[in-house]
GUPAKE-256330 format. One line per field, with one value per residue (C-alpha): x, y, z; residue number from 1. Coordinates in Angstrom, 1 decimal, m for minus. Last residue first. Layout:
N
c1 = c(X/...)
c2 = c(Y/...)
c3 = c(Z/...)
k = c(NUM/...)
//
This chain:
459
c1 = c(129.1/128.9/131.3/135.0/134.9/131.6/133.1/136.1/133.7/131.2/134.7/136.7/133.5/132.7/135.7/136.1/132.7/134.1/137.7/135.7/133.4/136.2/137.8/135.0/134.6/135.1/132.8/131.0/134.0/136.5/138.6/142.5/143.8/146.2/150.1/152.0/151.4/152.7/152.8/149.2/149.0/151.6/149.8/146.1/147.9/150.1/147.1/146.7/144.1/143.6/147.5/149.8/153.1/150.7/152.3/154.4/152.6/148.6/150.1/150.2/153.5/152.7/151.9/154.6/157.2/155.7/156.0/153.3/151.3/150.7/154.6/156.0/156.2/155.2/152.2/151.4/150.9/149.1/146.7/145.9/145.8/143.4/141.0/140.5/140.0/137.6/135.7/134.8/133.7/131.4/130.1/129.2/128.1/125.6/124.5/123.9/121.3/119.3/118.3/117.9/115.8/113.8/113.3/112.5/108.4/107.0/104.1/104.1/105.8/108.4/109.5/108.1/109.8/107.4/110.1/109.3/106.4/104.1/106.1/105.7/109.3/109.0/111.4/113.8/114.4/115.6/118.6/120.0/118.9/121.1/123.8/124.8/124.2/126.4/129.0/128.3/127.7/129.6/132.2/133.1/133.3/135.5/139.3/138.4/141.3/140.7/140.6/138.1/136.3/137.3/136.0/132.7/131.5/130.8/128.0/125.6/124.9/124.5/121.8/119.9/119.7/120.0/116.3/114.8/115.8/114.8/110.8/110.4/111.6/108.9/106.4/106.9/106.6/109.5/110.8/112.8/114.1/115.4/119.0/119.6/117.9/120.4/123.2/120.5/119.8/123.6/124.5/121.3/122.7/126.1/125.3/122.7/125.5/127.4/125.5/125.4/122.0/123.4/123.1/125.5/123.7/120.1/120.7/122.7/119.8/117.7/119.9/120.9/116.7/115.8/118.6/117.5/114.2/114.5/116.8/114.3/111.4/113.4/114.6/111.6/110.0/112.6/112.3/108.5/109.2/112.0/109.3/106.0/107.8/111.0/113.1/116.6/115.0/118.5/117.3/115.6/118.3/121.5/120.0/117.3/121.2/123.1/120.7/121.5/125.1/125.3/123.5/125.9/128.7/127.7/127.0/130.5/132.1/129.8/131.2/134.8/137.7/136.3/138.0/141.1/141.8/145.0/145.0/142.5/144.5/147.5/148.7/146.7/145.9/146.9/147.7/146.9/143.8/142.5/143.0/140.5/137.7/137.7/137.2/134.4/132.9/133.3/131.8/129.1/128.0/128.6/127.8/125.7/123.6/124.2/121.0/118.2/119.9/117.2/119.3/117.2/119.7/120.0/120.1/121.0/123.6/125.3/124.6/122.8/121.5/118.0/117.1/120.1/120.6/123.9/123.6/125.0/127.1/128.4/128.8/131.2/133.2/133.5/134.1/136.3/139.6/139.5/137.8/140.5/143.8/143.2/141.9/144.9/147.5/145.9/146.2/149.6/150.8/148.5/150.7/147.7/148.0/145.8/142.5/142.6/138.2/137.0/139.2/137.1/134.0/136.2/136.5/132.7/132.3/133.7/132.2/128.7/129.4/130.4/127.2/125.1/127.3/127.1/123.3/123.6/126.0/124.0/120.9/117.9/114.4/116.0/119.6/119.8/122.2/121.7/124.9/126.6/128.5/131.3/134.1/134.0/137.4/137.4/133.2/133.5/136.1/133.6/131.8/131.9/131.0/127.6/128.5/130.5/131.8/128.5/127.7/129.5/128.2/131.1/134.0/133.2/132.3/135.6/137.8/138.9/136.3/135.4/139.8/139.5/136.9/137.9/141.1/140.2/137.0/139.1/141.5/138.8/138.1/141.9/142.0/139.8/140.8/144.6/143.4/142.1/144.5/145.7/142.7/142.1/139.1/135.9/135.3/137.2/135.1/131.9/133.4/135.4/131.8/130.1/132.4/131.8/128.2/128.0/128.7/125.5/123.2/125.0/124.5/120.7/120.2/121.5/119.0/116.3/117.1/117.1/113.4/112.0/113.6/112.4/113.9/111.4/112.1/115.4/116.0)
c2 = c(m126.8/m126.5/m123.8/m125.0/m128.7/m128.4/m127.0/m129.6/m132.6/m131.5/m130.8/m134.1/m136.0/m134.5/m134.9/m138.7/m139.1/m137.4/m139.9/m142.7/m141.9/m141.1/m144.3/m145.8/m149.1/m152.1/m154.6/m157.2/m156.9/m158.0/m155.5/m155.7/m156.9/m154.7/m154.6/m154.4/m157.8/m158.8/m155.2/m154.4/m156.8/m155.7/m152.3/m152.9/m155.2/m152.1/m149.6/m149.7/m146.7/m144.4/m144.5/m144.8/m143.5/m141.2/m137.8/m138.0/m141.0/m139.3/m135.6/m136.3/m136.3/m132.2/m131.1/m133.0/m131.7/m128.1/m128.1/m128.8/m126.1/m125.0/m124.6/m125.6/m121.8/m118.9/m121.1/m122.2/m118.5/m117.5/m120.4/m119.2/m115.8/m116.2/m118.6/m115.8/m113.5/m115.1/m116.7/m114.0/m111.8/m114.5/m115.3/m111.6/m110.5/m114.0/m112.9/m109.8/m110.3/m112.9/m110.0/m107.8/m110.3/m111.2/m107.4/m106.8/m106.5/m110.0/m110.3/m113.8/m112.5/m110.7/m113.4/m114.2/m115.2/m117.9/m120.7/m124.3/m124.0/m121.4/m118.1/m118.4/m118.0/m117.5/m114.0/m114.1/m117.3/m116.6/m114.9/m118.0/m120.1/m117.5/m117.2/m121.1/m121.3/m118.7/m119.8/m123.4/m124.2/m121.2/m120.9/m124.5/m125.0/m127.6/m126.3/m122.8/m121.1/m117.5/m115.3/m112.6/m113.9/m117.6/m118.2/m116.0/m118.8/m120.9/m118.7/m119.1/m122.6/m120.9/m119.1/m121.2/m124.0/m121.9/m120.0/m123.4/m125.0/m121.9/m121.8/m124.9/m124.9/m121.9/m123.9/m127.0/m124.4/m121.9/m122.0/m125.5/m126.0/m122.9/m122.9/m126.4/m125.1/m123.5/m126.6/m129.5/m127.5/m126.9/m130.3/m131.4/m128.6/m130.5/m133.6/m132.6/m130.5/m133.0/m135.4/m132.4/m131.3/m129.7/m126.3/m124.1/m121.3/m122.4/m125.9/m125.5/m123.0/m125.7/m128.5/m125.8/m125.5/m129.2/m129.6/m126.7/m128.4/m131.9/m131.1/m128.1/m131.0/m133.7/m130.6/m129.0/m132.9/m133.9/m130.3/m130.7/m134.4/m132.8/m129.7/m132.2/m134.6/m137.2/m135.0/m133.0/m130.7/m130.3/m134.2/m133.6/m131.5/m133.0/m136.4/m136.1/m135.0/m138.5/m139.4/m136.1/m136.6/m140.4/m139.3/m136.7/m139.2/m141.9/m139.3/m138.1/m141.8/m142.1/m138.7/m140.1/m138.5/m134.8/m132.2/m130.5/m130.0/m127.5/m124.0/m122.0/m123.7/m125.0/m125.5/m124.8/m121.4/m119.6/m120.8/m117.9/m117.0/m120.1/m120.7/m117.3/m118.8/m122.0/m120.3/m118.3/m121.7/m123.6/m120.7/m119.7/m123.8/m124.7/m122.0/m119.9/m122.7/m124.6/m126.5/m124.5/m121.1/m118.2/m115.4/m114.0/m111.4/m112.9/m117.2/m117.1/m114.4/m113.7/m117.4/m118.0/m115.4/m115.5/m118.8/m120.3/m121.9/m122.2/m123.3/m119.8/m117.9/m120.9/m122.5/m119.8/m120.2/m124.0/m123.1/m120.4/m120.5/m124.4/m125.6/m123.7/m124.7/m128.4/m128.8/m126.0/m129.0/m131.4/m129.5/m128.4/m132.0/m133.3/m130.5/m129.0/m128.7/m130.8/m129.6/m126.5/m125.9/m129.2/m129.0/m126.4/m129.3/m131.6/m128.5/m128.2/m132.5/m133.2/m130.3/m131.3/m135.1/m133.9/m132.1/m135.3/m136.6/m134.2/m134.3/m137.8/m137.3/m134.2/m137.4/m136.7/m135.1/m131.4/m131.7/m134.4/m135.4/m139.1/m140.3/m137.6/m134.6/m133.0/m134.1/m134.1/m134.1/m130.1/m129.8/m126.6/m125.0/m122.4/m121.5/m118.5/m115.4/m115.1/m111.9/m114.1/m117.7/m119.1/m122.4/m125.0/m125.6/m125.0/m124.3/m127.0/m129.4/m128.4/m129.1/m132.7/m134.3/m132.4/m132.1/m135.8/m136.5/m133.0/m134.9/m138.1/m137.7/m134.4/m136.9/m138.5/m135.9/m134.9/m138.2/m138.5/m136.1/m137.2/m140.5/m139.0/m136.8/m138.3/m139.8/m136.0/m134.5/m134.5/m137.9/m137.6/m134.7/m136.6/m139.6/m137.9/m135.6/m139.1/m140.2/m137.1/m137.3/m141.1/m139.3/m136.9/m140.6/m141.5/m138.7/m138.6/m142.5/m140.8/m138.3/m140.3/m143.1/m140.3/m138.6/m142.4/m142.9/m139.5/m138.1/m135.8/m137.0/m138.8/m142.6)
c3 = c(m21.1/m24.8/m25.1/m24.7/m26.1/m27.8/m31.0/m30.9/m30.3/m33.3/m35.6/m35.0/m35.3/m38.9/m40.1/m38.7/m40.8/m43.9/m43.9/m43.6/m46.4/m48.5/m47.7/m48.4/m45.7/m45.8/m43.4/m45.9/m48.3/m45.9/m44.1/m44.5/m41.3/m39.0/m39.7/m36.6/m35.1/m31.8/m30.7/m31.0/m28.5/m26.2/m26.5/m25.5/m22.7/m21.5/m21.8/m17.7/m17.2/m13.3/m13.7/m10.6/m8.9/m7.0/m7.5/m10.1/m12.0/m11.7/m12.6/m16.2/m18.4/m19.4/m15.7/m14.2/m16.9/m15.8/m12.4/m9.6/m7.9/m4.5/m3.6/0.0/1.2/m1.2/m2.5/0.7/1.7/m1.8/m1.3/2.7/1.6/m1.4/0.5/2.9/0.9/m1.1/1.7/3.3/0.1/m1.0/2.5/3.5/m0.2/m0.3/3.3/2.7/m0.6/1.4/4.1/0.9/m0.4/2.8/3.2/m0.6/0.2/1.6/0.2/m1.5/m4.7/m2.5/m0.3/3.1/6.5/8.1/8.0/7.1/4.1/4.9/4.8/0.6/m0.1/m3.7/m4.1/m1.2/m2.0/m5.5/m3.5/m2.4/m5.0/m7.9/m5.5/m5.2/m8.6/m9.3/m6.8/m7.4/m11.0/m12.9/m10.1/m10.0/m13.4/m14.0/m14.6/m13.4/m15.6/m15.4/m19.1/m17.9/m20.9/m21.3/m17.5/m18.2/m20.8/m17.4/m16.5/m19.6/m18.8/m15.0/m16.0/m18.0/m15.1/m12.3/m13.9/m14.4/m11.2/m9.2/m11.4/m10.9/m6.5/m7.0/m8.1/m6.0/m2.9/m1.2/2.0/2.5/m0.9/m1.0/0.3/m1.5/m4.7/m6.6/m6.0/m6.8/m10.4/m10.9/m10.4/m13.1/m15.6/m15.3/m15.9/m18.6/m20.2/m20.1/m21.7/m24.3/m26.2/m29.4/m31.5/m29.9/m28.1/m28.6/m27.7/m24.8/m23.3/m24.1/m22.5/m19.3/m18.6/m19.3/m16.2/m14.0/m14.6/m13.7/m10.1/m9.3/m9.2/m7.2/m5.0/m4.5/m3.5/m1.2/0.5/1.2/2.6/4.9/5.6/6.1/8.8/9.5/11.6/11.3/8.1/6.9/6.1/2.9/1.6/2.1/2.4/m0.6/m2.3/m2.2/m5.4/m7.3/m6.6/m7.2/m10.6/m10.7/m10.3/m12.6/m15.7/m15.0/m15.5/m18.4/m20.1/m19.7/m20.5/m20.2/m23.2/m22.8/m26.2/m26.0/m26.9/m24.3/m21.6/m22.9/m19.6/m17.5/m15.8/m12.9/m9.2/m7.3/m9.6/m9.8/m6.5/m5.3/m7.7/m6.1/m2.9/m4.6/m5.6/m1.6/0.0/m2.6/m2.3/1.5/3.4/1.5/m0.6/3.3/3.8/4.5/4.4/5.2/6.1/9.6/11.4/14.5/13.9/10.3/9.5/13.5/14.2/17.4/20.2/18.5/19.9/19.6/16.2/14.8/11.0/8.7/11.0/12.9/9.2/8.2/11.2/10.1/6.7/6.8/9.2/10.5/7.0/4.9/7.1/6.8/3.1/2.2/3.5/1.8/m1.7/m0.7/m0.6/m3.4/m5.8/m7.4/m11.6/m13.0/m11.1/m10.1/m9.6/m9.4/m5.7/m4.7/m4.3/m1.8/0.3/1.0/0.4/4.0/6.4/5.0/6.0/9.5/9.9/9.8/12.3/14.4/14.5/15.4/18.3/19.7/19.9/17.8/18.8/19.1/19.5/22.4/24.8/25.8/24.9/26.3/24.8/27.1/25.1/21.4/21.1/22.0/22.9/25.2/22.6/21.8/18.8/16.2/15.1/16.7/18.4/21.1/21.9/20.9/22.4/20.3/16.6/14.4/16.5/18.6/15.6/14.6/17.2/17.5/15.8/13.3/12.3/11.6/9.5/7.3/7.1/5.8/3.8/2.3/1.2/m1.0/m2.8/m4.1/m4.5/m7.2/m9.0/m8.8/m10.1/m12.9/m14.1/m17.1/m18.1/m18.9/m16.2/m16.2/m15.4/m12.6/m11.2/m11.4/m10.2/m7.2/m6.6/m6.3/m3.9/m2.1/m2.5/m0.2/2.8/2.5/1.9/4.8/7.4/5.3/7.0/10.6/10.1/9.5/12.1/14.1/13.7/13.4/17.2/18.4/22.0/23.7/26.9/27.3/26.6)
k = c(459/458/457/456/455/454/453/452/451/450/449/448/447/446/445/444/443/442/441/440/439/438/437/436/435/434/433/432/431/430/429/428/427/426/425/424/423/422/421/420/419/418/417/416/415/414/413/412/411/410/409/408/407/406/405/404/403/402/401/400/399/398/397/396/395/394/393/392/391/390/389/388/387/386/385/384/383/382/381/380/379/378/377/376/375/374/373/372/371/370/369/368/367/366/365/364/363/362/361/360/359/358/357/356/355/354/353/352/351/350/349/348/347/346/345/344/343/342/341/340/339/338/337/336/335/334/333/332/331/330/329/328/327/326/325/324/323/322/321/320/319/318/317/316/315/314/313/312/311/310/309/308/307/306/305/304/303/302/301/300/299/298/297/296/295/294/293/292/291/290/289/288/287/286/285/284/283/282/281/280/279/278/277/276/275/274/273/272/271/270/269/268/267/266/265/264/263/262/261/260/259/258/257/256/255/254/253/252/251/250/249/248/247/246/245/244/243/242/241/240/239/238/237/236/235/234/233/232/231/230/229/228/227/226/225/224/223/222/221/220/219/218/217/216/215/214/213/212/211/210/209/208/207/206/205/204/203/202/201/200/199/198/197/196/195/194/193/192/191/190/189/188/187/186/185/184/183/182/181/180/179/178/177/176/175/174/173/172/171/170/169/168/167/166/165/164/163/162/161/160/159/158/157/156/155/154/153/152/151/150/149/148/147/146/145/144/143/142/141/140/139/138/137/136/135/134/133/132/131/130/129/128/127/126/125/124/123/122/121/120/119/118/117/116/115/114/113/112/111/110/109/108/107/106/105/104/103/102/101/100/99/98/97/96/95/94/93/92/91/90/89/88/87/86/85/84/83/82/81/80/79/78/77/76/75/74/73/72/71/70/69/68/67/66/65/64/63/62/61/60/59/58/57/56/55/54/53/52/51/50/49/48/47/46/45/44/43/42/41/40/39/38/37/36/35/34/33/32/31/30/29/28/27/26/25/24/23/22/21/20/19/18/17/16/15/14/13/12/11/10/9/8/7/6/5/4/3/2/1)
//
């Protein structure tokens, strides 16, 4: 093996390449729990045909573009690496082998996309959707992540490498890209629908429960291994993001509380999401404090976040923009508050010394990707949109988009309904088990009216 090669240092990386991998799935549960039973299938898919494409596009060209010596003003890569050609088996990044490190990338590239598609679901033609997948990650997200990941010594990435935007582990390039993307299809594909009208409340609370636990659990790769070696900063980050995790989720259930008088599942779910999201550019600079004081902070703030859709009236099916772009935003520009200069970068936030530099440094790179990625996500919708179609008609949307376009359904009722066919007229009760009907007809009141109020606000 080469000098300076680290066998512990790649095994790491290439167990965090997996844990990374195994996220996506997770997003599919997390986003198909979400969803209508309707549309579960589609929200899964949607996920895991990003694993497909994504895979496939990194390996011909977009680990060039993404990481390949600099092609000029830290914009973007060369074609040196087109098929991954060029990169030996004994080529190192660091202690790991190039192969490893490209690998761990790869898995970033994948869930990026996979996370917009939270944002239109019920209402994407699976065509267009691929399609968008392939044209978003050539023309933002592997540009984007030159800016953001390329390290060269000063002559790297235009936003990391030269003009110091602390990103750990992609809250720029991965969170604020993929949310204000999401943003920019809502808009060109408009609302459900229904929306605003019809109960569109999550199907399955346990399926989403499943996937941000595979979320939270896939994350110590994300974040722990951005480090790329097994030392003090990947165990630092395990630790910020454990703690941020916990309190971004107690902070969502109290602000959920206040607001409408209920701790959610989903508002746990969905507070721990936003808690991983906020502190995955952070978790890297700032201390077990700080990562607290993130989590809380995302947490509250990004409870409050969601509300915005029903204000400015834009249909963000699953609260992409609340949970990533904010949260996204919020850890981003936190760090230029509690980074103490002592944890993996020596940059300092404010409260350690720092003056506003590192925040106005953070401050231009959240503007730079958000404004990016929205209009370029908006042109590459609109385009498909004018061409194939991005969105499905209105019987499809009405019968369920799983049948039209998957010929399947994520729940097979046909046994549930033979059998209630064979005998139309249910039991009566015996004494042991009847119930009031005036009790009955209280408690399904009182269901009926806690689910409807936390349909639309809870989150």
């Amino acid at each position: 093996m080469p000098d300076g090669f680290s066998a512990g240092d790649t095994a790491f990386v290439l167990v965090s390449a997996a844990l990374v991998m195994v996220m996506t799935p997770g997003l599919a549960f997390f986003y198909g729990g979400m969803v209508r039973a309707k549309s579960t299938l589609n929200m899964l898919a949607m996920s895991f045909l990003s694993l497909g494409i994504v895979s496939v596009l990194w390996v011909l060209y977009g680990y060039s573009l993404s990481f390949g010596p600099d092609a000029g003003a830290g914009l973007i890569g060369n074609l040196d690496f087109l098929g991954m050609q060029g990169i030996g088996l004994n080529d190192l990044a660091g202690t790991i082998p190039v192969t490893a490190f490209s690998a761990f990338q790869l898995m970033f590239a994948i869930i990026t996309p996979a996370l917009i598609s939270g944002a239109i679901a019920d209402r994407a033609k699976f065509t267009a959707w691929g399609l968008f997948v392939a044209l978003w990650v050539t023309v933002v997200y592997f540009p984007v992540a030159h800016w953001v990941f390329f390290f060269d010594g000063g002559n790297g990435g235009w936003l990391g490498d030269r003009n110091g935007v602390i990103d750990f582990a992609g809250g720029t390039a991965v969170h604020i890209n993929a949310g204000v993307a999401g943003l920019a299809l809502c808009l060109v594909l408009g609302r459900r629908i229904g929306f605003r009208k019809d109960p569109m409340r999550p199907h399955s609370l346990p399926l989403v429960m499943l996937g941000s636990g595979l979320l939270w659990f896939g994350w110590f790769g994300f974040n722990a291994g951005s480090a790329l070696a097994a030392n003090g900063v990947a165990a630092m980050a395990l630790i910020n993001t454990q703690v941020a995790t916990g309190a971004a989720l107690i902070g969502w259930l109290i602000y959920e509380k206040l607001r409408h008088g209920a701790f959610t599942t989903l508002g746990a779910a969905s507070g721990a999401v936003a808690g991983l999201v906020a502190i995955t550019p952070a978790c890297g600079s700032v201390s077990p404090l700080g990562a607290v004081a993130i989590g809380l902070v995302a947490g509250a703030v990004c409870a409050a976040a969601i509300s915005l859709k029903y204000r400015f009236g834009f249909d963000d099916s699953l609260d992409v923009v609340g949970v990533h772009a904010v949260g996204g935003a919020i850890g981003s520009l936190l760090v230029g508050l509690f980074a103490t200069g002592t944890v993996g970068q020596t940059a300092k936030g404010l409260f350690y010394g720092g003056g506003f530099e590192q925040l106005g440094k953070q401050a231009m790179g959240v503007a730079v990707v958000a404004v990016y990625s929205f209009v370029l996500s908006w042109l590459l919708a609109k385009a498909i949109d004018r061409t194939i179609g991005f969105r499905v008609s209105e019987e499809v949307e009405v019968a369920g988009i799983d049948q039209a376009e998957h010929a399947e359904s994520a729940y097979d009722f046909s046994a549930l309904g033979s059998g209630l066919g064979r005998s139309s007229v249910a039991p009566a009760p015996t004494p042991a088990t009847a119930v009031p009907a005036a009790t009955a007809a209280a408690t399904a009141a009182a269901v009926a009216k806690s689910t409807e109020k936390t349909e639309v606000d809870a989150r």
